[in-house]
Structures are given as C-alpha cells and as structure tokens.
C-alpha positions as CSV (number, residue, x, y, z in Angstrom):
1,X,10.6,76.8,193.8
2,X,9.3,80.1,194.8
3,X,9.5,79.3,198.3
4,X,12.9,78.2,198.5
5,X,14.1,81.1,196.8
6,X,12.2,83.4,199.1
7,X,13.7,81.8,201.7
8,X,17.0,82.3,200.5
9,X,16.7,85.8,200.2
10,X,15.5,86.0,203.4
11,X,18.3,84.6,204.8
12,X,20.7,87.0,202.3
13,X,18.7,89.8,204.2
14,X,19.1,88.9,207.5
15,X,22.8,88.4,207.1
16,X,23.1,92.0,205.3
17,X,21.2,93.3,207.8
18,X,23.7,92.6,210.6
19,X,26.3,93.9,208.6
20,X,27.7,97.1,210.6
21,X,30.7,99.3,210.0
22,X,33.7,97.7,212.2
23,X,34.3,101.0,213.8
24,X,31.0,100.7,216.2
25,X,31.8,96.7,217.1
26,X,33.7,95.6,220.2
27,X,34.9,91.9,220.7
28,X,31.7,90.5,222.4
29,X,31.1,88.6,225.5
30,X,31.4,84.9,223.7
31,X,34.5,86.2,221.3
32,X,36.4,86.3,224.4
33,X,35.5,83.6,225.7
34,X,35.9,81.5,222.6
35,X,39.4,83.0,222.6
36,X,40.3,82.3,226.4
37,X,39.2,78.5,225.2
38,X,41.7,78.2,222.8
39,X,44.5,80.1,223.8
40,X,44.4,78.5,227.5
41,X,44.8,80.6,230.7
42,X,48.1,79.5,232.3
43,X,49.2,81.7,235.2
44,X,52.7,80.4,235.2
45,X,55.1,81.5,232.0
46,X,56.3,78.6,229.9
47,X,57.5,77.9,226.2
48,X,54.9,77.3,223.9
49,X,55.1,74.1,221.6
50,X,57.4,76.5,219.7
51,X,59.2,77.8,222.0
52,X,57.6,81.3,223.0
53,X,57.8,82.3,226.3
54,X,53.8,82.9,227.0
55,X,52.3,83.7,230.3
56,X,48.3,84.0,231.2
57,X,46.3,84.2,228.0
58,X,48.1,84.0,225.2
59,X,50.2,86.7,226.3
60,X,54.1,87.1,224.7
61,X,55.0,90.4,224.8
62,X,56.3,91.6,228.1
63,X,57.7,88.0,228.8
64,X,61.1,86.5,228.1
65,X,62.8,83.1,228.7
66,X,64.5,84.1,231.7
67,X,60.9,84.4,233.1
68,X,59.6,80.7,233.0
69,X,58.2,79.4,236.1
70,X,57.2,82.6,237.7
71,X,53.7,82.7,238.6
72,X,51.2,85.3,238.0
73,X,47.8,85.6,239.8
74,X,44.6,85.3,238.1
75,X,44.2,89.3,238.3
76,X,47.8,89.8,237.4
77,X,46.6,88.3,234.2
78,X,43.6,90.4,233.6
79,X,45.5,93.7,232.4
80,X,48.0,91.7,229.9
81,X,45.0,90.4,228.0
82,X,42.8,93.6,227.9
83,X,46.2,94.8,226.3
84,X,46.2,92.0,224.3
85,X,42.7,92.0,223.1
86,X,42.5,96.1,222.1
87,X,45.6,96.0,220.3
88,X,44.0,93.3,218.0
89,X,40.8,95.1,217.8
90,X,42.3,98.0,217.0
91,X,44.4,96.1,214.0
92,X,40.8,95.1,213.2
93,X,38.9,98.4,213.1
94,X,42.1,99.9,211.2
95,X,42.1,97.5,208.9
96,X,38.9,96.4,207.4
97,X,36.8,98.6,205.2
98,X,33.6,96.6,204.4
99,X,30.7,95.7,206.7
100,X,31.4,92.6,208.7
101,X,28.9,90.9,211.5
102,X,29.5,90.5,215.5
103,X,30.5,86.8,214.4
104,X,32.7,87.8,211.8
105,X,34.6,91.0,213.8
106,X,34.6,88.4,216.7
107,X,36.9,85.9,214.8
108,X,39.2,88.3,212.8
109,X,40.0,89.7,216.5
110,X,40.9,86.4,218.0
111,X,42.9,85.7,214.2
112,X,44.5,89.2,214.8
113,X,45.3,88.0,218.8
114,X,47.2,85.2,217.8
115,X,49.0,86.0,214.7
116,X,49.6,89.5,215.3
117,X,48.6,92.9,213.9
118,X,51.0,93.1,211.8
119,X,50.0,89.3,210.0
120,X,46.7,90.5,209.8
121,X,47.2,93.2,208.1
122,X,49.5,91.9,205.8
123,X,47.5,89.1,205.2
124,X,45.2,87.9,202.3
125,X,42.6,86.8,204.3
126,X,42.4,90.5,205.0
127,X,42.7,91.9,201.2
128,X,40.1,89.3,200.2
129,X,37.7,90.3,203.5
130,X,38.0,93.9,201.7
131,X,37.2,92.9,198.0
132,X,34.0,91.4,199.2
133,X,34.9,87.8,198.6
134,X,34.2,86.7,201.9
135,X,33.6,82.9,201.4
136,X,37.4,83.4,200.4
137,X,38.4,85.2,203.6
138,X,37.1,82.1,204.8
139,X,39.4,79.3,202.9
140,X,42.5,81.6,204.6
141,X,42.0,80.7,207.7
142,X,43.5,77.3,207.2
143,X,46.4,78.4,206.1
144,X,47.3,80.1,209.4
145,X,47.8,76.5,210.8
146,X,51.8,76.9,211.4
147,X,54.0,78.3,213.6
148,X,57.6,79.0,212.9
149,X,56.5,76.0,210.0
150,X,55.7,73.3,212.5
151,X,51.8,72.2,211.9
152,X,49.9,72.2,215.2
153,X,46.7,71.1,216.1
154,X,45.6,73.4,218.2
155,X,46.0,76.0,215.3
156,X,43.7,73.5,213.1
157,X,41.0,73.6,215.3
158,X,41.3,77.0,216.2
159,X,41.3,78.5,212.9
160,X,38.5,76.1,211.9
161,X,36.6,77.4,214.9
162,X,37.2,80.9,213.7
163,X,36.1,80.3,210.2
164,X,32.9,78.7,210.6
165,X,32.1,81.4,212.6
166,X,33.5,84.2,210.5
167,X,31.8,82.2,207.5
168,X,27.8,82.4,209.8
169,X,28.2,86.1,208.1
170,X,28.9,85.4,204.7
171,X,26.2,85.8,202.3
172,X,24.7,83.0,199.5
C-alpha cells in the first residue's frame, strides 16, 4: 500500500506543479490545432448547421448572410482567427483566478472560441474552475452540447475532447 500511495502523490505533485497563473500562458501550438480540427477551415462563408453565417475557422463576427459563397484565401483567413483566438484568451486570462495547466488553459480557450466570452464568463463551468472544484469544471463541458437548443454532434465530441483534456490537470 505504501507504494501506491506514493505514487499517487507523486502524480498529485506533478500535476500541482504545472499549475501556473493564467496570466503567463498562451494557447499552445497543439490548442490551436486541436481547435482548427474541430471547428474546420472553410474558406468559403456558409450557414452553420444552425444557421450562422461562418467563414474560415470558426469565424462569425464580421460575416453576414448576404455574404455566403464568397471565397476567402487561406491567408485572408489567418487575421480573422488570430482575432478570434486572442479575444478568447483574453476572456480566459480575465476570467480565471486559480492556477490551471497548458492543457487546461488550452481547452477553456477553444470552450471560450466557440461559445463566446461572454458564455464563458457567465458560465458555471467557470465559477466552479474558480472554487477549486475542478473535476466539476469538467462535468460542464457536456452541457455546452447545443446550439440555439438543437443537439449536435460535433459539439459532443468537441466538448468531450476538451474535457478530457482540461480534466489531464485536475488533481486526485
């Protein structure tokens, strides 16, 4: 027995340890790539499955209906989604006020990407995140499966995607 419970504190410890403050974390390398996967480059603008005008990667602000079918290049959809991508880190950093892991900053910012700043913050995946129940941030994640209350599967493997990997940070 004392074995296994060493090695469980060692693992306790390593996760701790990679625990930094949000404000000196940026999306990394595989976060965006992860989120490219899901959300789908598509350089020409179309209605999403709920009927969104969305252009390049995920992108819905600066597009409207009157838009679909017009083409943008592959660079012409670089600027939209480092837009994109800051203003949901920034939602992030403003937002959560406990340690977190690459893998866990990496998945609230895709979250945050796709449902908004303003979803996050409003959102109890966040007010649990912050009260340290972090195997309970990671239950909310399936709740975010809907949009405009249409189930979609996409968003069920997505948000499972995003909380096994927010959940590689919580702690035993």
């Amino acid at each position: 027995m004392g074995a296994a419970t060493d090695a469980i504190k060692a693992t306790v410890a390593s996760v701790v340890a990679r625990r930094v403050a949000v404000a000196v974390l940026t999306v990394s390398a595989a976060g965006v790539t992860t989120l490219v996967s899901h959300e789908e480059q598509v350089n020409t603008v179309y209605l999403d499955p709920v009927k969104i005008p969305t252009v390049c990667v995920g992108h819905t602000r600066t597009v409207s209906k009157d838009m679909v079918g017009k083409y943008f290049t592959d660079e012409q959809c670089e600027d939209p989604l480092r837009q994109d991508l800051q203003v949901a880190e920034r939602a992030v950093k403003r937002n959560v006020t406990v340690p977190i892991t690459q893998e866990q900053y990496d998945s609230l910012v895709s979250f945050t990407f796709n449902v908004g700043a303003t979803n996050f913050q409003n959102s109890t995946l966040l007010q649990k995140l912050n009260a340290g129940d972090c195997m309970g941030a990671v239950k909310e994640f399936g709740r975010w499966i809907y949009a405009k209350g249409v189930k979609l599967r996409g968003l069920v493997r997505r948000r499972a995607d995003e909380a096994d990997n927010f959940a590689t940070g919580c702690s035993a």
